[in-house]
C-alpha positions in Angstrom: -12.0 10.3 -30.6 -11.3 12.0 -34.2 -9.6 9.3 -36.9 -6.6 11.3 -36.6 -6.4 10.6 -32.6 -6.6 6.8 -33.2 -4.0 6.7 -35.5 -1.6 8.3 -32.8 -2.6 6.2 -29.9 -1.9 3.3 -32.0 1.3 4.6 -32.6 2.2 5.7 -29.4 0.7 1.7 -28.1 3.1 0.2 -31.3 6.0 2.2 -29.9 5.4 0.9 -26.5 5.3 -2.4 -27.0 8.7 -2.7 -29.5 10.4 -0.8 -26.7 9.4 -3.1 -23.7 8.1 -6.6 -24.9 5.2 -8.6 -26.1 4.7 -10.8 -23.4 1.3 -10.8 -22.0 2.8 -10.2 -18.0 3.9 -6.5 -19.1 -0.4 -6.1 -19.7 -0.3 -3.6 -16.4 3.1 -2.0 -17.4 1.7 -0.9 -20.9 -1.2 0.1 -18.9 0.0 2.2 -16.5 2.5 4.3 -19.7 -1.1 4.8 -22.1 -2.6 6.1 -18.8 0.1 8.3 -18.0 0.2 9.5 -21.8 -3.7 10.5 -22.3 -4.9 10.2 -18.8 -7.1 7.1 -19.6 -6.7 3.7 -21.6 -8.5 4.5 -24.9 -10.8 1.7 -25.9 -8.3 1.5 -29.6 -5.2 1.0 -27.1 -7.4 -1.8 -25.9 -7.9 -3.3 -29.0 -3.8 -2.6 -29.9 -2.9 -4.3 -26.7 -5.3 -7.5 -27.0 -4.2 -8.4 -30.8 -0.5 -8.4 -29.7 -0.4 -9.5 -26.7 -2.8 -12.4 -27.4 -5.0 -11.0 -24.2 -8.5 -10.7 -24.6 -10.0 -7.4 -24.4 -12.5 -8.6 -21.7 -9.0 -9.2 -19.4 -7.9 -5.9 -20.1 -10.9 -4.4 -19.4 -11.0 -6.1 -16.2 -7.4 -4.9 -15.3 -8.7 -1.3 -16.0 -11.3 -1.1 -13.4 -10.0 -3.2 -11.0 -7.1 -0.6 -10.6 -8.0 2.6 -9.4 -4.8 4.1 -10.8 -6.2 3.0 -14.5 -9.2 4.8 -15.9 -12.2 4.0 -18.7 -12.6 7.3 -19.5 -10.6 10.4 -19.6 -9.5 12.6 -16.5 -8.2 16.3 -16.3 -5.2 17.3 -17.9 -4.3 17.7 -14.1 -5.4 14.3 -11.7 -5.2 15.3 -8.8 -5.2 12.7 -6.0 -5.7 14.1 -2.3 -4.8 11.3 0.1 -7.6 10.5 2.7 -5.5 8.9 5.0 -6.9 9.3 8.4 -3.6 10.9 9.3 -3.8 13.6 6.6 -7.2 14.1 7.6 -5.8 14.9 11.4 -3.6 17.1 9.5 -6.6 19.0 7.5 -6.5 17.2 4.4 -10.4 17.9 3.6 -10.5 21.4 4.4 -7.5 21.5 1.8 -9.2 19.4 -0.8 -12.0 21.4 -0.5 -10.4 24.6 -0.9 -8.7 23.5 -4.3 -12.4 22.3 -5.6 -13.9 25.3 -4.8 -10.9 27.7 -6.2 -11.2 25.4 -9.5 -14.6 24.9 -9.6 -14.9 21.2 -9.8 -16.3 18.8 -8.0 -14.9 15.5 -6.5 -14.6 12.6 -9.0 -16.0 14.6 -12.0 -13.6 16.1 -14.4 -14.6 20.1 -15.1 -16.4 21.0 -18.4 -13.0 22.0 -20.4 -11.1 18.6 -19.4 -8.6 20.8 -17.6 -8.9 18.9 -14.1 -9.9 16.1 -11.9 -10.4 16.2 -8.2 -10.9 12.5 -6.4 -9.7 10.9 -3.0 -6.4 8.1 -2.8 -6.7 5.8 -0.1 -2.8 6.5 1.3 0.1 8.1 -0.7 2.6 7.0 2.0 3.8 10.4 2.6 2.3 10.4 6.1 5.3 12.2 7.9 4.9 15.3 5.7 1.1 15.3 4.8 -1.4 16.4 3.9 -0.1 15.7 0.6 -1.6 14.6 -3.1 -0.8 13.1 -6.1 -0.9 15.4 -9.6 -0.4 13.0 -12.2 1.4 10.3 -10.2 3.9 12.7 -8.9 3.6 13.5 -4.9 3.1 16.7 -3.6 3.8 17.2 0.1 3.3 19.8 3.6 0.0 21.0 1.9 -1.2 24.5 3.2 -4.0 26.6 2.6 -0.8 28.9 0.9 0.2 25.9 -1.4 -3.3 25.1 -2.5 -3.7 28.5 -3.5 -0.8 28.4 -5.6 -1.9 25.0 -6.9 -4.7 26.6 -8.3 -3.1 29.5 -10.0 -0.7 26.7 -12.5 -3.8 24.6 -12.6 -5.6 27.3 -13.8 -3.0 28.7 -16.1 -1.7 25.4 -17.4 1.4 25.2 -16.6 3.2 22.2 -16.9 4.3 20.2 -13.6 8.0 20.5 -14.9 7.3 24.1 -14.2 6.5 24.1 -11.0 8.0 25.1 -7.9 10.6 22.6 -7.1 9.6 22.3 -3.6 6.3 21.2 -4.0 7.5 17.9 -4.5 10.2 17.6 -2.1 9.6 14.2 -0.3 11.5 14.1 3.2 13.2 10.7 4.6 12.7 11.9 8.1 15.0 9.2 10.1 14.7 10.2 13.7 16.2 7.3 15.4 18.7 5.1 13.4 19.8 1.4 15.3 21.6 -1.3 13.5 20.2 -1.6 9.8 20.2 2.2 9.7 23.7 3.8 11.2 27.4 2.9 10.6 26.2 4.1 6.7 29.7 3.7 6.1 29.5 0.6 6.9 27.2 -0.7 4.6 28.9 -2.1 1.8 26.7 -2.3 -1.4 29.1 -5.2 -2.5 29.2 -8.9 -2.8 32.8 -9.7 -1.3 31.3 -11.4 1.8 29.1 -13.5 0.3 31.5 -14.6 -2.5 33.9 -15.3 0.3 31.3 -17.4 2.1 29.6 -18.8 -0.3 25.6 -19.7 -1.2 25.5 -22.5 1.5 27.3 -20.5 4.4 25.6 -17.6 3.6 22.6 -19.3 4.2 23.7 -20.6 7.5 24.3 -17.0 8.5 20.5 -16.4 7.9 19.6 -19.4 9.9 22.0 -18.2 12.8 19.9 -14.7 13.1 16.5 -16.5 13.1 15.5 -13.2 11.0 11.5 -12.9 10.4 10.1 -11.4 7.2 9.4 -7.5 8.1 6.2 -7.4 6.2 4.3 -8.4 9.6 3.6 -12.1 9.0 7.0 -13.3 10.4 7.9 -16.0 8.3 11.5 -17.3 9.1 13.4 -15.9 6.0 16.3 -18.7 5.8 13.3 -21.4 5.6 11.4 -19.4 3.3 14.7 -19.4 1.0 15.7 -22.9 1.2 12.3 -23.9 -0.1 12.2 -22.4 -2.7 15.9 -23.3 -3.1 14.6 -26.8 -2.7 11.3 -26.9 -4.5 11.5 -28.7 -8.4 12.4 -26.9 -11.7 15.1 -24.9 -13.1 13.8 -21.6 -12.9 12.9 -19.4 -10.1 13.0 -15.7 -9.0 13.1 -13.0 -6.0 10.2 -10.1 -5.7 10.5 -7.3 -3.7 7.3 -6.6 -2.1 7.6 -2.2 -2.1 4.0 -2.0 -2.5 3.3 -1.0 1.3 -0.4 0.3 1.5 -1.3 -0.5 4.6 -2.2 3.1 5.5 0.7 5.2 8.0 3.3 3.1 6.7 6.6 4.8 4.2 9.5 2.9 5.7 10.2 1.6 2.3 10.0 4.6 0.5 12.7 5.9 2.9 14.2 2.7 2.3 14.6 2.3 -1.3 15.7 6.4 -1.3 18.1 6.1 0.8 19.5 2.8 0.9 18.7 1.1 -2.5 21.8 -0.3 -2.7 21.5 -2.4 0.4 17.7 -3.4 -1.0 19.4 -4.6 -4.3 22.3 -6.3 -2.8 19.8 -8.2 -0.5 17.9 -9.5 -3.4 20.9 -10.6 -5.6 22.4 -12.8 -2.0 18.8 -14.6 -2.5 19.7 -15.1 -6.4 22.6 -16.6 -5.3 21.2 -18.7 -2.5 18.2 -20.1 -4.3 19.8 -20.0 -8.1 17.3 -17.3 -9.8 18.5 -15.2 -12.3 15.5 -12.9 -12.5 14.5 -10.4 -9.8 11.8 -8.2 -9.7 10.9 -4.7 -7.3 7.4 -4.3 -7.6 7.0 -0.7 -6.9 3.6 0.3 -5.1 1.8 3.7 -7.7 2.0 5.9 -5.5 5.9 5.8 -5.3 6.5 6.4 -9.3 8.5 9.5 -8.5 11.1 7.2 -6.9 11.8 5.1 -10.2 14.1 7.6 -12.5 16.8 7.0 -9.4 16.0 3.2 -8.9 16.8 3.2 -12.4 19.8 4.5 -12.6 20.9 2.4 -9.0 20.4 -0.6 -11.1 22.3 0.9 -14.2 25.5 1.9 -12.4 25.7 -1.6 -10.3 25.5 -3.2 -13.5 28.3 -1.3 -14.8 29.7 -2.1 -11.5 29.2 -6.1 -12.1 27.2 -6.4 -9.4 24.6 -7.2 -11.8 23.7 -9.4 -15.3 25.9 -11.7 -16.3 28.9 -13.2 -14.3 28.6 -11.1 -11.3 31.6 -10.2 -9.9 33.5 -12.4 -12.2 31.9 -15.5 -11.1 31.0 -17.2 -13.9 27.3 -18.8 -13.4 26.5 -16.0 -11.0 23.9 -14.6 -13.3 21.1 -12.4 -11.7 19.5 -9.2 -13.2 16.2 -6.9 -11.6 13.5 -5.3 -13.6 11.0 -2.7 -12.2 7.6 -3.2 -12.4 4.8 -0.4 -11.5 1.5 -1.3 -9.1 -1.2 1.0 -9.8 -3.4 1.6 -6.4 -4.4 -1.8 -5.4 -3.9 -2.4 -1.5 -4.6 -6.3 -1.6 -1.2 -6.3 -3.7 0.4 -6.2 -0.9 -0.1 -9.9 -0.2 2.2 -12.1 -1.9 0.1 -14.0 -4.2 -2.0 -10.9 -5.3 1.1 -9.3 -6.1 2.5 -11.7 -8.0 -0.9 -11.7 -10.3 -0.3 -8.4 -10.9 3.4 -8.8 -11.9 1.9 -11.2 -14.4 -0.6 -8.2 -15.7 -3.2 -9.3 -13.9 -6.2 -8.3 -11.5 -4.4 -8.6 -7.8 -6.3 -11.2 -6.8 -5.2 -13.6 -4.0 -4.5 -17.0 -5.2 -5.9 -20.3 -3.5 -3.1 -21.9 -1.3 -1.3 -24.2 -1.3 0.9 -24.2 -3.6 2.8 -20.9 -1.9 4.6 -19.0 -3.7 8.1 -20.7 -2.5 7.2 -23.7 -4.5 4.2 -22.2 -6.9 4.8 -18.3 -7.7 5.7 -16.0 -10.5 5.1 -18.2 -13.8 4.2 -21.0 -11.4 7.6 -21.4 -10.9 9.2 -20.9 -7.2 9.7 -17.6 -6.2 11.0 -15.8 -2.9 8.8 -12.6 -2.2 9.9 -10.4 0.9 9.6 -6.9 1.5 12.0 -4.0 1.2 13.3 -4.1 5.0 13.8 -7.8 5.1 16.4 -7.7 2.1 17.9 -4.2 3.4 18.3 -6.9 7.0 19.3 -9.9 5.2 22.1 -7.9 3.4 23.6 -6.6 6.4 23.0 -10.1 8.2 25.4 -11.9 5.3 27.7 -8.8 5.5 28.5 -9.1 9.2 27.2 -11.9 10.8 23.9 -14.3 12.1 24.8 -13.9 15.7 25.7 -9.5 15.5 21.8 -9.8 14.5 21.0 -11.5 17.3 22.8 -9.1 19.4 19.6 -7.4 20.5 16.1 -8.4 20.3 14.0 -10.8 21.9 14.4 -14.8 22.1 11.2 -14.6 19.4 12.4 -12.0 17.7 15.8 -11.4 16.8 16.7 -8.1 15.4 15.3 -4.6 15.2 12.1 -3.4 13.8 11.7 -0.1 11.6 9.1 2.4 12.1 6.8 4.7 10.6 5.7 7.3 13.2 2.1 9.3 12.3 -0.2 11.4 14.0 -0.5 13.8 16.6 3.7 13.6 17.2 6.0 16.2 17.5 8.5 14.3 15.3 7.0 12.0 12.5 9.1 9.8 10.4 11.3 6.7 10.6 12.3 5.4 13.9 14.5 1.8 14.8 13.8 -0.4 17.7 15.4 -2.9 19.4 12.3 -5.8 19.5 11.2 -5.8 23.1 11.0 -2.2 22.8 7.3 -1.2 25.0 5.2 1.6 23.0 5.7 4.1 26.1 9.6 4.5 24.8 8.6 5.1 20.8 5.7 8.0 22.6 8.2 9.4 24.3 11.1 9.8 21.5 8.6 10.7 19.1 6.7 13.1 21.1 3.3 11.8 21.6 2.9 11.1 25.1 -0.6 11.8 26.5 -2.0 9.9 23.5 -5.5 9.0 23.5 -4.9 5.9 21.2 -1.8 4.2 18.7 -2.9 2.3 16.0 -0.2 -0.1 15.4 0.4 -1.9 11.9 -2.1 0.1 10.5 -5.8 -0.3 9.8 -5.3 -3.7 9.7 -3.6 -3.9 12.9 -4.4 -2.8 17.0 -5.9 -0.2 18.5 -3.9 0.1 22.1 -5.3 2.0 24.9 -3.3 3.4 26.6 -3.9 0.8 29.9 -2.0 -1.0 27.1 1.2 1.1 26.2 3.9 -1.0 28.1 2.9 -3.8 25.4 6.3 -4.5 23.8 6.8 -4.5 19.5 7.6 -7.9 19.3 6.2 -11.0 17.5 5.4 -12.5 20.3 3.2 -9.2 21.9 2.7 -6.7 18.8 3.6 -8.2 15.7 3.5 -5.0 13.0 4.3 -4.3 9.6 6.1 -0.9 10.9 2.7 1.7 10.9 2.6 3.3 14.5 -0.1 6.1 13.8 -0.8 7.8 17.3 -4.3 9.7 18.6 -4.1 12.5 20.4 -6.5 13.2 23.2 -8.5 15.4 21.7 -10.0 13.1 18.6 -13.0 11.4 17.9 -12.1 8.1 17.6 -15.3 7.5 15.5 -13.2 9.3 12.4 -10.9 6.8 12.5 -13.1 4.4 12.3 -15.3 5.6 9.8 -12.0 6.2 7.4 -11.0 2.6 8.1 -14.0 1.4 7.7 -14.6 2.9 4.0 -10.6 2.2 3.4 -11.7 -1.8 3.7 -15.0 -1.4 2.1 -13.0 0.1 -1.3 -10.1 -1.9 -0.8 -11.4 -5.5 -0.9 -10.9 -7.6 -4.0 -14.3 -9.0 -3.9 -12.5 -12.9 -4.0 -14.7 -13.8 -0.9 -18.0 -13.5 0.0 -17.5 -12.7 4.1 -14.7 -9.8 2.9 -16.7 -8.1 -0.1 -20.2 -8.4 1.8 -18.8 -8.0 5.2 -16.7 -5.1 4.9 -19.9 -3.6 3.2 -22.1 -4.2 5.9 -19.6 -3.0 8.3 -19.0 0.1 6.7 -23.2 0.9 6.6 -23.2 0.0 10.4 -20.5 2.4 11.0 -22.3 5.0 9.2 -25.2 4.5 11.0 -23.4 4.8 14.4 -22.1 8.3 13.1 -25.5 9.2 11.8 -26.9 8.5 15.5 -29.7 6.1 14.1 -28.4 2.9 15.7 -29.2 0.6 18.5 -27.1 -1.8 20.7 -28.4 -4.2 18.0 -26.2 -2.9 15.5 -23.2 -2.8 17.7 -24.2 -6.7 18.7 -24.7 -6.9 14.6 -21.0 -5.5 14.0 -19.3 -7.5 16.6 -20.5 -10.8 14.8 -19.8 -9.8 11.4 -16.4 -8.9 12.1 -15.9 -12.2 14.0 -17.3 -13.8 10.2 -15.1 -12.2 8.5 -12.2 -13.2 10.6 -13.0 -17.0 10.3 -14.2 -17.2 6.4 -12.6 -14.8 5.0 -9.4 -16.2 3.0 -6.5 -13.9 3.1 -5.4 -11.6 5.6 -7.2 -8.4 4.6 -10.3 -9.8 5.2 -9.5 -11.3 8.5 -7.8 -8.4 9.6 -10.3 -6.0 8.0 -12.9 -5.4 11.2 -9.7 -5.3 13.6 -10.7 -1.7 14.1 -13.9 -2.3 15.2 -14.0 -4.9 17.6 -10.9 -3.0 19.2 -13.6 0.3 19.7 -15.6 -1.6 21.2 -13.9 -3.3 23.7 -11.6 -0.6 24.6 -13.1 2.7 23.6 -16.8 1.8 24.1 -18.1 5.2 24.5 -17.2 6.4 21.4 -20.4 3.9 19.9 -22.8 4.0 22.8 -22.8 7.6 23.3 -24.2 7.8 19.6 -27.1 5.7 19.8 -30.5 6.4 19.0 -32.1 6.7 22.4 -34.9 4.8 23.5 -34.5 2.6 19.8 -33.8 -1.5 20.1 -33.7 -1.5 16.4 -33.5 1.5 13.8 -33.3 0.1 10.2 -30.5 2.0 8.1 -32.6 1.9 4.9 -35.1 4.3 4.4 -37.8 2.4 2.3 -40.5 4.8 1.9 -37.6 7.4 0.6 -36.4 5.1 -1.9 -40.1 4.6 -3.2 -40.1 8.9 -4.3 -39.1 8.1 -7.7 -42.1 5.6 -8.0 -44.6 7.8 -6.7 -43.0 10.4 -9.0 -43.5 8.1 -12.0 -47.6 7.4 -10.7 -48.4 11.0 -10.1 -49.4 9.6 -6.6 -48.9 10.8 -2.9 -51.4 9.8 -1.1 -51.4 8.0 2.3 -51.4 4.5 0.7 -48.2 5.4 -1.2 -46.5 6.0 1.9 -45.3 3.0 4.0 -45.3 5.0 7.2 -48.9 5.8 6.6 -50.4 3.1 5.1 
């Protein structure tokens, strides 16, 4: 970079960091705008960054390749992002993706000659209900078609900027089919703080209590306990995350969430400011959602003006709570609480030993509530009318309803609400994907269900699920889904554990060689007791989830494995030695028999 160049990055780092802070947890934040700015975090930004912050440069280096929204070296003036979902792959994604390579003459991952473009794979950009669809620059780009490609390529091509572009190429749909009692009487759903003034922290709590609400994220935690922890736990500080960094592939409830009900959201978060007594709050907002921030912005602008937030809410003097907006940047293990809260810190999202949670231990180490989008959205309409209208419907588990994100080989994808108890036949038949091969519910981490297994009920107590409900039709291979998973894991994993980063490895290779048709019933054997590993030793829930998908093939869809093995083979190794030693005998000058392992 020319001596003119550093001098304006250091500006443009100078600028950034008078406008937003010094302290070292905006690290990721600063990250994310240099990225954005020159499409990679120049090595001088690095150096900027680490003298004022007071974070070494081996920390920031660290946080740029563990983030695979944050790059070393430069991209394309255009990044383009295809999302590899394996919905979107249903939907054509790669025939798409390889269309726009070949009309730009790139290939993946490697930025062309003249730095105009980048072509690479995102794991999920939540926009399953309208894919395929990409990210150029951060911004989505949905209903791909071979028409819309074509297009994409002449304004690549001709450098125009995305402001430029048609309009409706980034459209993003909210798609609610079926709305139950978080989602209808929208008139209904006051985005103010009377009721809970009226009531009061205490009763307001009780409330909670009465509805015996579960956090939505798919773990279940009772939400009133989780409060009154933290409520309880020592110290005088403490503060509420929202958890809208949903990555678990086929789920975008809380994108529809936060764009059309961000009020609600908001609201729910400041009634746990009250209850608990925090006066910070902060929505971590997953990458691939930074199109959504300009509005979530301004929400949080007018309900200050509104005094629903900063000091003295609502005239009550003490009531002090504000909520700051903070950027992930492609990390899917950030969607467990302590990994997220590492990365609201600016660091790698790494899960954290336990105990201490979070509700005593968290942000700062001080106690901090994290819950996801739809459990504030609940708890706001819970204190607004009532613990026992909650319980109203549901199970004696699980009270409530349970919000949907509908996938796959459907006639109507998008956002459907449930009564819990509801049996996955009902949700087929709404959505229009009955004669299903498969549903994958919660997403890859989740259950495959046969369909032997469709009057299963979406309930804690049968299918617990983060909201993902991707559904097979009956003419797929079942093999791509498991292959995409199966890489999805493998790329995913933070590497904190040895049975997650080995084991989704080795899983990954096995499932390869499956496809390949060079395996044995060894492997399967093989597979079956790695993923059982990995679900004992493996310490958070990705890696104990992670091989979910693979020991559900093979105990309910067993043909799709054996009908690919090698015949007549007990054992097959996956590594080809004698390949791997052509560069050696290149080197000798030798290719005789004794330089072969096969013929030696």
């Amino acid at each position: 970079m020319p001596l003119s160049s550093h001098d304006t990055v250091k500006r443009m780092v100078t600028g950034l960091l008078t406008a937003r802070g010094h302290e070292p947890d905006l690290l990721l934040q600063h990250l994310i705008a240099i990225q954005l700015a020159y499409s990679y975090v120049p090595e001088i930004a690095v150096e900027v960054l680490s003298s004022v912050l007071g974070v070494t440069r081996s920390r920031i280096r660290a946080c740029v390749d563990f983030y695979a929204f944050l790059h070393a070296r430069p991209r394309g003036d255009y990044d383009v992002l295809f999302s590899d979902n394996i919905t979107d792959r249903m939907a054509g994604s790669e025939a798409l993706r390889q269309q726009l390579t070949k009309r730009l003459g790139v290939r993946l991952d490697q930025t062309r000659g003249d730095g105009r473009v980048t072509v690479s794979l995102t794991s999920c950009t939540g926009m399953c209900d309208q894919g395929p669809a990409m990210l150029v620059n951060g911004l989505a780009v949905t209903a791909l078609t071979p028409k819309r490609i074509e297009r994409i390529g002449e304004l690549v091509e001709a450098g125009v900027p995305l402001e430029h572009w048609p309009a409706k190429f980034f459209v993003v749909e909210d798609h609610i089919h079926r709305a139950g009692d978080l989602l209808s009487n929208a008139e209904k759903m006051s985005a103010g703080l009377q009721r809970f003034l009226d009531l009061g922290p205490q009763a307001a709590l009780g409330e909670l209590e009465a509805s015996v609400l579960r956090g939505r994220g798919g773990a279940g935690f009772t939400t009133a306990l989780k409060w009154r922890i933290c409520r309880d736990s020592p110290g005088d500080e403490r503060f509420v995350v929202c958890n809208a960094d949903e990555g678990e592939p086929g789920t975008f409830k809380d994108r529809v969430l936060l764009a059309r009900y961000p009020d609600l959201v908001f609201k729910g978060m400041t009634l746990c400011a009250g209850i608990i007594g925090a006066r910070k709050g902060y929505l971590y907002l997953r990458g691939e959602y930074r199109h959504m921030l300009p509005r979530l912005e301004w929400v949080l602008s007018r309900r200050r003006e509104q005094g629903l937030l900063g000091w003295d809410i609502c005239g009550q003097p003490g009531f002090d709570f504000d909520i700051e907006i903070h950027l992930g940047a492609g990390a899917y293990v950030c969607g467990e609480e302590s990994a997220l809260i590492e990365s609201l810190e600016g660091k790698r999202g790494v899960v954290r030993k336990r105990p201490p949670y979070p509700v005593v231990s968290g942000f700062q180490g001080r106690p901090t509530v994290v819950n996801n989008v739809e459990t504030f959205l609940a708890a706001a309409r819970i204190v607004e009318w009532g613990g026992h209208w909650f319980r109203g419907e549901g199970t004696q588990q699980s009270a409530g309803s349970k919000i949907l994100s509908v996938s796959g080989d459907v006639a109507r994808p998008g956002i459907y609400e449930y009564p819990f108890g509801t049996p996955v036949s009902r949700v087929l038949e709404d959505c229009g994907g009955t004669g299903a091969q498969a549903v994958q519910v919660s997403g890859a981490a989740g259950v495959t269900l046969a369909p032997s297994e469709f009057s299963r009920t979406l309930s804690f107590e049968d299918l617990p699920t983060s909201g993902s409900f991707m559904v097979l039709g009956p003419d797929r291979d079942l093999m791509d889904m498991t292959r995409n998973f199966a890489r999805f894991f493998a790329h995913e994993s933070c590497g904190f554990c040895t049975p997650c980063r080995v084991g989704n490895r080795l899983l990954e290779a096995l499932v390869e060689k499956v496809a390949a048709g060079k395996a044995s019933a060894y492997d399967l054997e093989e597979m079956r007791q790695i993923g059982n590993l990995m679900r004992q030793a493996s310490y958070c829930g990705l890696g104990t989830t992670a091989a979910n998908h693979v020991r559900d093939i093979l105990d309910k869809f067993p043909d799709t494995f054996q009908r690919r093995l090698r015949p007549g083979s007990d054992f097959t190794p996956a590594f080809d030695l004698d390949a791997a030693l052509a560069a050696a005998r290149a080197i000798t000058g030798r290719n005789d028999a004794g330089a072969h392992l096969e013929e030696a």
